[in-house]
C-alpha positions in Angstrom: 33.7 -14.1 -4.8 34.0 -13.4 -1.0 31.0 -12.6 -0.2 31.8 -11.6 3.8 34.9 -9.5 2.3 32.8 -7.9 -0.1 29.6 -7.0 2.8 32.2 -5.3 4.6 33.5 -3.6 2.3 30.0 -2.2 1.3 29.0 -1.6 5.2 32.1 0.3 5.5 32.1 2.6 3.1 28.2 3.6 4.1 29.1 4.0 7.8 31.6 6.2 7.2 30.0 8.2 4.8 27.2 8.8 7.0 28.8 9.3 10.1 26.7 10.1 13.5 27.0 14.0 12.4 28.2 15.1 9.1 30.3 18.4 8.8 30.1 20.7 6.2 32.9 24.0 6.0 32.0 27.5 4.2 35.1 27.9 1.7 36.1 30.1 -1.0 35.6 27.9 -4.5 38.5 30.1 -6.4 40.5 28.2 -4.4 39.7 25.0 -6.4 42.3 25.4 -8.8 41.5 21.7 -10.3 38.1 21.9 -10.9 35.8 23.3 -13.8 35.5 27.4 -13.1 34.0 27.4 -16.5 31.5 25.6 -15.1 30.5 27.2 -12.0 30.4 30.3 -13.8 27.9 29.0 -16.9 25.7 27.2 -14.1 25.6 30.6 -12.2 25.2 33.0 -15.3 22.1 30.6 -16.4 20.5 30.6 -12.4 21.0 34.5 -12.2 19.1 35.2 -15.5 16.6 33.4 -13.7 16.6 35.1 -10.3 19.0 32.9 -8.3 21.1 35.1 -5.8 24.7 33.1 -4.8 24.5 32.0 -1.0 28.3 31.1 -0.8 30.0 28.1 -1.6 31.2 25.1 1.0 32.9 21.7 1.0 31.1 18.4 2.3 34.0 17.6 4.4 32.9 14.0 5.3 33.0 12.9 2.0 36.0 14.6 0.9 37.9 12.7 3.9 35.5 9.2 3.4 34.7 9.4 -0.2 35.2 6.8 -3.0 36.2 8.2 -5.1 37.2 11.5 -3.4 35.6 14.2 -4.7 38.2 17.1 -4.3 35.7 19.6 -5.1 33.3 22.6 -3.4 29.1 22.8 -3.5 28.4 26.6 -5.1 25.3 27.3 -3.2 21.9 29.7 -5.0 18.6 30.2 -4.1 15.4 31.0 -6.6 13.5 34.4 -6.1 11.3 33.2 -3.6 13.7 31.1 -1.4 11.9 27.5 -1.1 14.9 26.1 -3.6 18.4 25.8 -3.2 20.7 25.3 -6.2 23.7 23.1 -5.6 26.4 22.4 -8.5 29.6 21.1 -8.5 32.3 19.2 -10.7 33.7 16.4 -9.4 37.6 16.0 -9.9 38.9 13.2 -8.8 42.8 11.7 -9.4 43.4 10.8 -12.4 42.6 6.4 -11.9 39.4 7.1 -10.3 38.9 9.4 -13.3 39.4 6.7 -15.8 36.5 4.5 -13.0 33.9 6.8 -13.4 34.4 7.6 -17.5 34.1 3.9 -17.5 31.1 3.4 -15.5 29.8 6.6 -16.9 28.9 9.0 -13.6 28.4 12.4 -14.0 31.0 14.8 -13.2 29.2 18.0 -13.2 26.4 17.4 -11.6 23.4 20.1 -11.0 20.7 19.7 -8.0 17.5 21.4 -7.2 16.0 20.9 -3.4 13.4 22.0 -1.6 12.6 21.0 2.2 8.6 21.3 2.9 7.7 22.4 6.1 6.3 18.9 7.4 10.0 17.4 6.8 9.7 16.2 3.0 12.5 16.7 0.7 12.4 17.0 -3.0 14.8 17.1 -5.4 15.7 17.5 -8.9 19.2 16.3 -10.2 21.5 15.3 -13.0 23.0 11.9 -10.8 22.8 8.7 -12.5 20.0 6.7 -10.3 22.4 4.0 -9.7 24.8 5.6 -7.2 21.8 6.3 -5.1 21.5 4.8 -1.7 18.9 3.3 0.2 16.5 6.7 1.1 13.0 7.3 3.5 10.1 7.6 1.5 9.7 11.2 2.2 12.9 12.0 0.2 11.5 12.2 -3.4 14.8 12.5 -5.7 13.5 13.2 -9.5 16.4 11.6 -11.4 16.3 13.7 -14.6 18.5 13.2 -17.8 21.5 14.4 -18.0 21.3 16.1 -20.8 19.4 18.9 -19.5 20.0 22.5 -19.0 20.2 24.1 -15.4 17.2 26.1 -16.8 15.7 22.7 -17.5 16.2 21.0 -14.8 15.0 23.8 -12.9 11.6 24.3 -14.9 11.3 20.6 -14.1 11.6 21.0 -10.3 8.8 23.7 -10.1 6.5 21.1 -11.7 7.4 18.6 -9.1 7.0 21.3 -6.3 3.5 22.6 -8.1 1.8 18.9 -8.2 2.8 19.1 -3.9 0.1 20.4 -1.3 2.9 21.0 1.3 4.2 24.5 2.0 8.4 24.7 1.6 10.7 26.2 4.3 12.4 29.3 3.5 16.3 29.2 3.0 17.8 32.4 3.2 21.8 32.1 4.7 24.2 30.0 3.7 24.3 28.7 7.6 20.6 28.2 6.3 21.6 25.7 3.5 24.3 23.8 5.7 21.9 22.9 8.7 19.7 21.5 6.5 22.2 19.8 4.7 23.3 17.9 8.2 19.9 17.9 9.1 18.9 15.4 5.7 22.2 13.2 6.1 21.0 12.5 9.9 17.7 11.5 8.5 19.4 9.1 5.7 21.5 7.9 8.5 18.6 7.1 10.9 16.6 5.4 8.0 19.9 3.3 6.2 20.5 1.8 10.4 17.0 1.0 10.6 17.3 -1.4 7.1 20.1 -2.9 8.0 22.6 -0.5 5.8 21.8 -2.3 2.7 18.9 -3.8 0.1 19.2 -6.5 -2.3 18.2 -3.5 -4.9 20.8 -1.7 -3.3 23.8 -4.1 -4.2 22.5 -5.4 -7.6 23.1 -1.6 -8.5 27.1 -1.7 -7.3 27.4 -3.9 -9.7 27.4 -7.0 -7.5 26.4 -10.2 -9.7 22.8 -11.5 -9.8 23.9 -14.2 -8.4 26.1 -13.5 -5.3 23.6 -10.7 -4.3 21.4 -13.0 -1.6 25.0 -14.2 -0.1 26.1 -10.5 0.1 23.2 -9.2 1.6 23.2 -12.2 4.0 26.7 -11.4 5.1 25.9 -7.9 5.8 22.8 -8.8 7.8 25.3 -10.9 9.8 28.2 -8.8 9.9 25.7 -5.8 11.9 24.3 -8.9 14.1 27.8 -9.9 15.4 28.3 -5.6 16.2 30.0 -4.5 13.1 31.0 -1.1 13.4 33.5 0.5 11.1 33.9 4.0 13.4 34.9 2.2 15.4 37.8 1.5 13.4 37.9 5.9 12.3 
């Protein structure tokens, strides 16, 4: 295994997920011909019973240009009755061989989040992703990774207990313009954070799937790749 080929491979795909600023488009989902309506529409019929109102759906365009596998899909935006949580939900549709990678490694396709930004900067969220694609995060993003198995309804019930057990107060989201700020505003802080580790953990690579034992020599490589100025912008 190469373990140099491998770090950059790693530090790549990071740095140009999280890019410097991270653009986000309003779009109209109907649009989305390949993805799950069915879906959308049995995600939104279960949050309006519930109180949601629809903000609007938009498109992470970073990812969709930068993403492995591409996502090729929209973000269908709600907010609860009292507007301190924003619904995001989504089915990921990728072509079809990046399909058979993620029914092999088993990631969700249709994936269902709850957040909630307190006033002080905190995030929490509730969501349906399989822990192991998460990256490296500050402290003060608390992500509740809740079986998959569970209803929208669930998973929401489940986020108001997180929220309840919380002494902060939670910002008000009212505008889809609302929801995209602090969308860019939470990648910026993931950015700031992920420089200031060095990109990468040890934890972090073990979870890609990178044997036990060429983990240290990864990580090692990746330390030294950002020492010698590795930037892969600058290659954008």
């Amino acid at each position: 295994m190469d373990a140099a080929k491998i770090a950059g491979m790693v530090l790549r795909n990071l740095q140009k997920l999280h890019r410097p600023v991270h653009e986000y488009r309003v779009v109209d989902g109907s649009r989305f011909s390949h993805v799950n309506q069915s879906f959308y529409r049995g995600v939104e019929d279960q949050l309006a019973r519930l109180g949601f109102s629809i903000l609007g759906d938009i498109e992470d365009v970073t990812v969709a240009k930068y993403g492995r596998p591409a996502p090729r899909t929209f973000i269908r935006v709600m907010t609860d009755v009292n507007r301190r949580t924003m619904a995001g939900f989504f089915h990921i549709a990728p072509i079809w061989l990046w399909r058979m990678a993620i029914w092999a490694f088993g990631f969700p396709t249709k994936i269902i989040e709850f957040k909630s930004r307190s006033k002080d900067g905190s995030w929490a969220t509730t969501t349906n992703v399989t822990q192991t694609v998460q990256q490296p995060r500050p402290e003060n993003m608390l992500i509740d990774f809740a079986p998959r198995s569970l209803s929208a309804e669930q998973l929401y019930v489940r986020h108001r207990q997180t929220l309840a057990g919380s002494n902060r107060s939670y910002q008000q989201i009212t505008t889809i313009e609302d929801v995209i700020q602090l969308e860019i505003e939470q990648h910026a802080k993931k950015r700031e954070f992920l420089v200031s580790i060095g990109w990468v953990t040890p934890e972090y690579l073990a979870a890609q799937g990178i044997p036990a034992s060429h983990v240290d020599a990864v990580y090692a490589e990746s330390q030294r790749l950002l020492n010698a100025g590795f930037d892969a912008l600058k290659d954008s």
